[in-house]
C-alpha positions as CSV (number, residue, x, y, z in Angstrom):
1,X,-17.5,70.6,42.0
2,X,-21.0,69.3,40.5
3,X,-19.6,66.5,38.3
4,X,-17.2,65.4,40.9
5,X,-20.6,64.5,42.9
6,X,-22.0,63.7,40.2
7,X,-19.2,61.2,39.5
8,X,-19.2,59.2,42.9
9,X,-22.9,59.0,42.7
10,X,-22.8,57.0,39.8
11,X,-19.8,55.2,40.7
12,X,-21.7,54.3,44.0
13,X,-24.8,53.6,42.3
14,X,-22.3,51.0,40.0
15,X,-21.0,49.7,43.1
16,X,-24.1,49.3,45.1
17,X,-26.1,47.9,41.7
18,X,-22.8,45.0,41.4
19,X,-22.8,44.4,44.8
20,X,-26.8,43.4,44.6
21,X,-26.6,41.6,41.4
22,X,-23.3,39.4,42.8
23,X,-25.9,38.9,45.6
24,X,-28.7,38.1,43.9
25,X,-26.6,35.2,41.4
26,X,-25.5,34.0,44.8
27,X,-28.7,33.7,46.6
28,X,-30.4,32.3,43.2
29,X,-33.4,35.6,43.5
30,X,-35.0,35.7,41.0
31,X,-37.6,38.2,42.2
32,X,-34.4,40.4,43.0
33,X,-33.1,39.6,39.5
34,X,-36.0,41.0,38.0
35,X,-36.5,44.0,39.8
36,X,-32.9,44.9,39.3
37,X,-33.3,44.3,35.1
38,X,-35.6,47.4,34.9
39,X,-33.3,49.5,36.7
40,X,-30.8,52.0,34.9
41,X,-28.0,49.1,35.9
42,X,-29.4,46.1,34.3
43,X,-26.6,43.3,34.3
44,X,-28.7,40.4,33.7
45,X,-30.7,38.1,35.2
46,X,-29.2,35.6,37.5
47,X,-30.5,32.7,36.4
48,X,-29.1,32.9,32.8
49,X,-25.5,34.5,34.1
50,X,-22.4,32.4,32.3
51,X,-19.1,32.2,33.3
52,X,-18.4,35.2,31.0
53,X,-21.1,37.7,32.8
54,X,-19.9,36.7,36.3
55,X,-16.5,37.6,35.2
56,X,-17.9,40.6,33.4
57,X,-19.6,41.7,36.9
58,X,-16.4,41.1,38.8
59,X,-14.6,43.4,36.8
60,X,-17.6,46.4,37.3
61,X,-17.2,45.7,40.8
62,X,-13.6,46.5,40.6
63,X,-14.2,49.2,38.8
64,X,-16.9,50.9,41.0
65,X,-14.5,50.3,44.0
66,X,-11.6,52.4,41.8
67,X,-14.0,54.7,41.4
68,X,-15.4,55.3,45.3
69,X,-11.8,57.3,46.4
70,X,-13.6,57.6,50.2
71,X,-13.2,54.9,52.7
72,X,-15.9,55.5,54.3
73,X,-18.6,55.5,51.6
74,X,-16.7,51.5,50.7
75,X,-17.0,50.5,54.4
76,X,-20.2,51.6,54.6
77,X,-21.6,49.6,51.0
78,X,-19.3,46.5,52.9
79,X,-21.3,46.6,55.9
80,X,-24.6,46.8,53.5
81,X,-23.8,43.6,51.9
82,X,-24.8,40.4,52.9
83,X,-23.1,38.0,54.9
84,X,-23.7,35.1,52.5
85,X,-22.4,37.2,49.9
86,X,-19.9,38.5,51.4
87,X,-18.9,34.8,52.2
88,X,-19.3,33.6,48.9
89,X,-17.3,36.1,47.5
90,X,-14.0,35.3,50.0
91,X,-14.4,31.4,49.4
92,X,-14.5,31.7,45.7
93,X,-11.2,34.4,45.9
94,X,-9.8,32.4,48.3
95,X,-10.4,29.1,46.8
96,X,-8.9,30.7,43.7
97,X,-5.8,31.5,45.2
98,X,-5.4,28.0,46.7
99,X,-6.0,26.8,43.4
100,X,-2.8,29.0,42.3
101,X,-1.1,28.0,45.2
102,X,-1.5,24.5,44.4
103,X,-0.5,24.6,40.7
104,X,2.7,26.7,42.0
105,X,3.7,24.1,44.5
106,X,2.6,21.1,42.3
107,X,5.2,23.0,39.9
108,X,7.9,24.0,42.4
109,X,7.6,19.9,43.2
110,X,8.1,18.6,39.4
111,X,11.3,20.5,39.6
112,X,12.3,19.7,43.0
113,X,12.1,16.1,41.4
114,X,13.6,16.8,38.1
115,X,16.5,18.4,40.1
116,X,17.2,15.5,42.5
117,X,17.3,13.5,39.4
118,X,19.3,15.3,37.9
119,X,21.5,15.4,41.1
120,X,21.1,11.8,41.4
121,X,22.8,10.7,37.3
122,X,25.6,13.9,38.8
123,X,26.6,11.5,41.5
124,X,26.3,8.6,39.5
125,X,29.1,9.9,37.3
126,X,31.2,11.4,40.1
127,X,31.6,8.2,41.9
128,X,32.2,6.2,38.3
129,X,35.0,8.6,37.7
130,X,36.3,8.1,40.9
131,X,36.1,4.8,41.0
132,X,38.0,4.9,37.5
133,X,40.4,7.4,38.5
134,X,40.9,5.0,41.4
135,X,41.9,2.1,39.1
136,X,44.3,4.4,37.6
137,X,45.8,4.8,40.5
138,X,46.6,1.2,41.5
139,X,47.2,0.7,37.8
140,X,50.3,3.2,38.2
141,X,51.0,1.9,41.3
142,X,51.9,-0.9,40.0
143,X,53.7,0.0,37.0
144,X,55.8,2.4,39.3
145,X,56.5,-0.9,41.5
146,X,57.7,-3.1,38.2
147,X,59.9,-0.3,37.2
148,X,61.6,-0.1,40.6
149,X,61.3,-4.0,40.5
150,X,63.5,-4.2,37.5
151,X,65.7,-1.2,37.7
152,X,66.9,-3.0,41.1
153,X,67.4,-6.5,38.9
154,X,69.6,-4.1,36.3
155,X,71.8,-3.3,38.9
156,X,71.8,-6.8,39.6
157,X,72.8,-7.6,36.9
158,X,75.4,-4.7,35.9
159,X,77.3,-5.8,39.5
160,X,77.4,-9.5,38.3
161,X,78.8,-8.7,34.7
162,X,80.7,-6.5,36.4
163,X,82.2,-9.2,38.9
164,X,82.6,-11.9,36.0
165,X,84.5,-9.1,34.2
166,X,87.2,-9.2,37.4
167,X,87.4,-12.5,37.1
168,X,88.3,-12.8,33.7
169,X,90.9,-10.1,34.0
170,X,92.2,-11.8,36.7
171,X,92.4,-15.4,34.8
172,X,94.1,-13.7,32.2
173,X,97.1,-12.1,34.1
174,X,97.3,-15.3,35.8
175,X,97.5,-17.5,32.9
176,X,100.1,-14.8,31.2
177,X,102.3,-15.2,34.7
178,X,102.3,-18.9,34.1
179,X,103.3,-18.6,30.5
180,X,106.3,-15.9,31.2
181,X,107.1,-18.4,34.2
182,X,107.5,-21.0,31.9
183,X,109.5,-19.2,29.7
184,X,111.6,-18.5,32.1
185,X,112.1,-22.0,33.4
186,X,112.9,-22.4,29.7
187,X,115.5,-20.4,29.4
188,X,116.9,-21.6,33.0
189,X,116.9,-25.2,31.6
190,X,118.4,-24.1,28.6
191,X,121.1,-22.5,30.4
192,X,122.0,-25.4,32.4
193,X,122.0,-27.6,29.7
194,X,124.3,-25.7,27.5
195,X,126.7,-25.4,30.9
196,X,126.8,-29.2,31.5
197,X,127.3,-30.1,28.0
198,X,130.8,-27.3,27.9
199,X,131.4,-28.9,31.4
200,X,131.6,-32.1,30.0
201,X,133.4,-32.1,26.3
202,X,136.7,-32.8,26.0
């Protein structure tokens, strides 16, 4: 049981000794600084503290606070800090996380543009393609419209040869009626000649 006590004491001393430097870099005391360098919990003095040490503190501070399991006992070292340091401490998280926030819309923006570029060259080509697919169409259109165009003129045609044909047949009986008629009138004459001349000898 003794170095469970044990344990949270020093964990709250960690906490309480963070807690009071963090103020102290804050508040710029240097008088505070100095007193808390001879302690057990010497972190530094403020006036010298980098970017490195604050960070350094920040992560004792998380640590002490993993290390306090009672609410109580962290509501009560939150209510013994100061106001200004409490403050500072939310406007520097805070301003962090807007800082975050920004680069992660300033990012979800880039590719809000890139994609309604992107989008934009997409409907570029879709309304080429139709517009081509369109000139394909008449295109066909019109080749459909010569076919019918001629197919009708070949039928045309095929009716007129088709009507000369008749008429050549026909010209052709005709003109071998009036050859057998003659012929005939021929023979007739023949006939009648051959009959007069017996009619008439002696």
């Amino acid at each position: 049981m003794l170095p469970a006590i044990t344990m949270e004491t020093e964990a709250s001393h960690m906490l309480e000794a963070a807690l009071e430097q963090m103020d102290d870099i804050i508040a710029g005391s240097k008088a505070a600084a100095g007193e808390f360098c001879n302690s057990v919990y010497d972190l530094g003095s403020p006036v010298s503290v980098g970017p490195l040490h604050v960070v350094h503190l920040a992560e004792e501070l998380k640590l002490a606070l993993e290390l306090q399991p009672n609410q109580e006992e962290r509501g009560g070292l939150r209510a013994q800090l100061h106001a200004d340091t409490a403050r500072a401490l939310m406007d520097w998280l805070q301003s962090g996380n807007v800082s975050v926030l920004t680069d992660q819309v300033e990012a979800q923006g880039e590719k809000i543009r890139d994609l309604e570029s992107s989008l934009e060259e997409h409907r570029q080509k879709l309304a080429s393609t139709e517009e081509m697919l369109q000139q394909e169409l008449v295109s066909r259109t019109s080749l459909e419209t010569q076919k019918l165009d001629l197919m009708d003129e070949v039928s045309y045609l095929k009716l007129k040869l088709t009507e000369v044909g008749m008429d050549e047949k026909d010209g052709d009986d005709a003109r071998v009626q009036d050859s057998a008629d003659a012929k005939q009138n021929k023979a007739e004459v023949g006939t009648a000649a051959t009959s007069l001349k017996q009619d008439f000898s002696p």
